[in-house]
Every structure is written in structure tokens, then in C-alpha cells.
N, C-alpha and C positions, 0 to 999 in steps of 0.2 A: 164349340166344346165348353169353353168357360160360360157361354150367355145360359147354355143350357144346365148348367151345374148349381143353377140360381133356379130353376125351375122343378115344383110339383113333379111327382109322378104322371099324375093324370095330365099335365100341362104339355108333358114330355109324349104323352101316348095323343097328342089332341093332333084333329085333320081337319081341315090344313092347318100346317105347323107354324107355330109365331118364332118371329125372329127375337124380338125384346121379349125378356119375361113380364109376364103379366100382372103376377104377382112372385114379387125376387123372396127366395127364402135361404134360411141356411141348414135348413133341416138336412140336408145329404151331406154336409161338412158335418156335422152334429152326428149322424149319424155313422159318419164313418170313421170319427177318429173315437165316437163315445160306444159303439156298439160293434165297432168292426176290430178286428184285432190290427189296423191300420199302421199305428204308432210302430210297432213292433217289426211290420214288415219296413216301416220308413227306415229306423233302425239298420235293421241289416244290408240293406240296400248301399245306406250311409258307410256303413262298416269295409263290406266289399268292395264298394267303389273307389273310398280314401285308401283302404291298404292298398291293392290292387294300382295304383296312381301312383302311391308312392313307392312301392317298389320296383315300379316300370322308370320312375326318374333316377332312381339308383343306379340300379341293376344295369341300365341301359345304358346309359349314361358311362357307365363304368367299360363294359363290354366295348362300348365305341370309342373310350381312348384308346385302350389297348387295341384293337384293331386299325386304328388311324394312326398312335403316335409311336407307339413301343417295337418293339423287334422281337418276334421271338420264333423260333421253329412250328413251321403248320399254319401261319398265320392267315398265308391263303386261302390254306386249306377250312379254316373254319370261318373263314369268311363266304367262301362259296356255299358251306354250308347252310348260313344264314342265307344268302341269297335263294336257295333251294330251297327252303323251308318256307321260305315268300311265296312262293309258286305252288305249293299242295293246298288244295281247298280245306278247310276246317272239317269240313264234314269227313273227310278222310280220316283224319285223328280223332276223330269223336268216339269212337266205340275203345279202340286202344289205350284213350285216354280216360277213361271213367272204368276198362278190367283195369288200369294201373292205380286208378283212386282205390276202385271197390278195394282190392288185395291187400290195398294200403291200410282199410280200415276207415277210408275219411268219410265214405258215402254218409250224407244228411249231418255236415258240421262244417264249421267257417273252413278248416284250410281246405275240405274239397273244394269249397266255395273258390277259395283265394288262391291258394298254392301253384294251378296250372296257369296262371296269369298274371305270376309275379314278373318274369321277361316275356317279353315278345318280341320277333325276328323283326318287325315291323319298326319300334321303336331302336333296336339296334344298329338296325339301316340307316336309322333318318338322324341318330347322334353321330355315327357314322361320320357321315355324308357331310353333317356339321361340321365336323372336331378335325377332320382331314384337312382343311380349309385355310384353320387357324395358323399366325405363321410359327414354324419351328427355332425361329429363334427368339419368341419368349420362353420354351422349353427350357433350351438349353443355356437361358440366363440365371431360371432361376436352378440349374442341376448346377450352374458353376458359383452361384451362392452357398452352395451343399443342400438344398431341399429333397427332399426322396421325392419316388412317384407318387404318395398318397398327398403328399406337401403340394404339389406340382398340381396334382386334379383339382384338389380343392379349395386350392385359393388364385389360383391362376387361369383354370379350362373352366371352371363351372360357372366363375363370373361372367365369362363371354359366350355362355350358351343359354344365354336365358330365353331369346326366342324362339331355341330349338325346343328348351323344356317348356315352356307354355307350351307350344304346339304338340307335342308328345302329352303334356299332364290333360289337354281339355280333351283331345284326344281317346288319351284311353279310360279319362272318366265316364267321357259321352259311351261307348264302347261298354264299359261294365255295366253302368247305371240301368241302361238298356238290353242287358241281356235277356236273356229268355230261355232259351233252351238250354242252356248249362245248369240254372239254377232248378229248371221244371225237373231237372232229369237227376240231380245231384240233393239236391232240398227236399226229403218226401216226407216231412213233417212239418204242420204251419210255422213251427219253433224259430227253421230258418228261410221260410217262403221270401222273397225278395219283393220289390213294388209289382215289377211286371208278371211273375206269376200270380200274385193275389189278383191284380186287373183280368188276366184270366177266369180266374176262378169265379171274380162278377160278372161276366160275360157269359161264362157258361154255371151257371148256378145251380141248382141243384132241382129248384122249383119253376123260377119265371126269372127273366134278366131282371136287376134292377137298373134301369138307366140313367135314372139319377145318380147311386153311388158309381156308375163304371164314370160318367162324366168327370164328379168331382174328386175319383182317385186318381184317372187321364189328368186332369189339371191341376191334383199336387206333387203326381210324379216327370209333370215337363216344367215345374218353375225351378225348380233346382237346376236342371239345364239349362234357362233360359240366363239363370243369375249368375252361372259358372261363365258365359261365354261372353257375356256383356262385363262382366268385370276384366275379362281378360282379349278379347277381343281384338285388341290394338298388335297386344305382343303374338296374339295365333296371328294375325295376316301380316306380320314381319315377319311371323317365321316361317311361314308357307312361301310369303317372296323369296328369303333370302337363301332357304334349302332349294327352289327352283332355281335361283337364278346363279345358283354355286354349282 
């Protein structure tokens, strides 16, 4: 995918196919961020992806103390709920959940974009499963300091989930950055097209594929992946050990 992203059209349509480019060019980068509306979709993709992250570290985050550390009436009960919501395939909720956008008025704007995937059960579970773990009596060292429970979360639980929150943040970056179908179906204006619906749209084009630009959109929408998981890498596989092995 990259070798070819270096290469000609006609280099690209040649049989038999060369492995090294023959002659390396950057005409499909040139072209795709000077004539394509590229930037823009990079843009929203970025937008999406960063809210969407961050308000899955929150939200979640937050959702899994109270369900691990706090007492309150129902607790079960909406815990099972989470648990049950793990178990319906997405596809289920897809039509329910874009008449509740449309009505809403969001269709073809960021929060349709964003809004249905600021929590996710998924990420509930796994802070959860975390924060249950931690022992109770740093709790209740700092409630007899007088700290409240927002005191208590945030300078006491959220220091020692950082493993969980890498694992959850690359997680549900990889997860949006990659969507597809949310955004082909929610975005019907290039205004807020994401990366992977624009790579569609060069794949199937209107005329003839270009396979030069679907290459070098394929290779600047998997280096942000690539850059997000090697920076953080070390803290996702402690946290994947340490959510299994808890």
C-alpha cells in the first residue's frame, strides 16, 4: 500500500506489477491533499475521533466508579444492564439509533457524528472491572480526610487507572477513526465526510477508480493509527494483562 502510493497511475495499472516503484513520485500526496478536499475530511475524522475518546475516558470512567465503589439503589440492576447491552449486536440499534438522531435534528453535523458514542457499555465494563479491584481502603482514607466522591475520583481512582484508560483511549480511538458506516449514513454532505467515507468514495468514483489517490488516502489514514498505538503501546498491553488477569 505505501510502495504503491509512490507510484504513477499508469505504473499502478502495469502487468506484471512491480514491487519497488520505478519511478517514486509524490504526485498522489499533491494531489490529494491540493485537489482533493482531503485536509477537511482529515479534519473531521480528527474531531470525531478526539471527542469521542475523550468522552469515553470520562463518562466511563466515571459510570465504573459508581458501579464498582459507591452504594446506591438499582445498582445491579444497571449493571446488568450494561452487561446486556454488550450482547445486542450494533446492527440492532442502528436504525433506532439514527430515527433518534434524525428527530433530533443532528442528521449531517458533528454531534450526530459524536453524540451516540460519547459512552459505550464496552468501555463501562472494562473501567468497571478495573476500579472493582482497587483496594477500599484508600477510599475510605481519603472520605475520613473529608474528600467528597468527586475529590476521591479524581485524585485518588484515576491515578491508578491509567492502564485501563490507555486501553480504553486507543481502543476507542481505533474504533471511531475507523468507522464507516455511521458516518456514510449520518454525514451526507462532503462538509462532514470522515477519512474512511472519502476512501470510499475513491474507490468507487464517479468515472474510473484512481488507485493512486485511494493508496495514498489508505496510507495517511492508517499512520495516525499506527503513531497512536506505538506511543502508547507499553500502557495498552498492561492493561489488557492486568483487566485479564484481575
Amino acid at each position: 500500500m505505501i510502495l504503491g502510493s509512490f507510484k504513477g497511475e499508469g505504473e499502478l495499472r502495469q502487468v506484471p506489477p512491480t514491487w519497488w516503484p520505478q519511478s517514486p513520485t509524490l504526485d498522489n500526496y499533491r494531489d490529494l491533499f491540493d485537489k482533493q478536499n482531503f485536509p477537511r475530511y482529515f479534519l473531521n475524522s480528527t474531531l470525531v475521533a478526539v471527542v469521542v475518546t475523550a468522552g469515553n475516558l470520562v463518562f466511563c470512567s466515571m459510570l465504573g466508579y459508581a458501579l464498582a465503589k459507591l452504594n446506591f439503589g438499582g445498582k445491579r440492576v444497571v449493571f446488568g444492564l450494561v452487561m446486556g447491552t454488550l450482547m445486542v449486536p450494533g446492527m440492532v440499534t442502528f436504525v433506532p439509533l439514527f430515527v433518534l438522531v434524525a428527530n433530533l435534528g443532528m442528521v449531517d453535523s458533528y454531534p450526530g457524528l459524536i453524540l451516540p458514542f460519547l459512552v459505550t457499555p464496552f468501555g463501562v465494563f472494562l473501567m468497571r472491572q478495573f476500579i472493582v479491584t482497587l483496594p477500599d481502603d484508600l477510599l475510605d482514607a481519603g472520605r475520613v480526610d473529608g474528600a467528597s466522591e468527586l475529590r476521591i475520583f479524581r485524585q485518588i481512582i484515576l491515578p491508578l487507572c491509567g492502564p485501563a484508560l490507555a486501553t480504553l483511549g486507543i481502543l476507542t480511538f481505533l474504533g471511531s477513526w475507523n468507522s464507516f458506516l455511521w458516518p456514510l449514513v449520518v454525514a451526507q454532505t462532503q462538509t462532514h465526510y470522515t477519512l474512511p467515507v472519502a476512501l470510499a468514495l475513491f474507490s468507487t468514483g464517479q468515472n474510473q477508480v484512481n488507485y493512486g489517490l485511494l493508496l495514498a488516502g489508505a496510507t495517511v489514514v492508517v499512520a495516525p493509527v499506527l503513531v497512536v498505538f506505538l506511543i502508547f503501546q507499553r500502557r495498552f498491553i498492561e492493561g489488557i494483562a492486568t483487566t485479564g488477569i484481575k
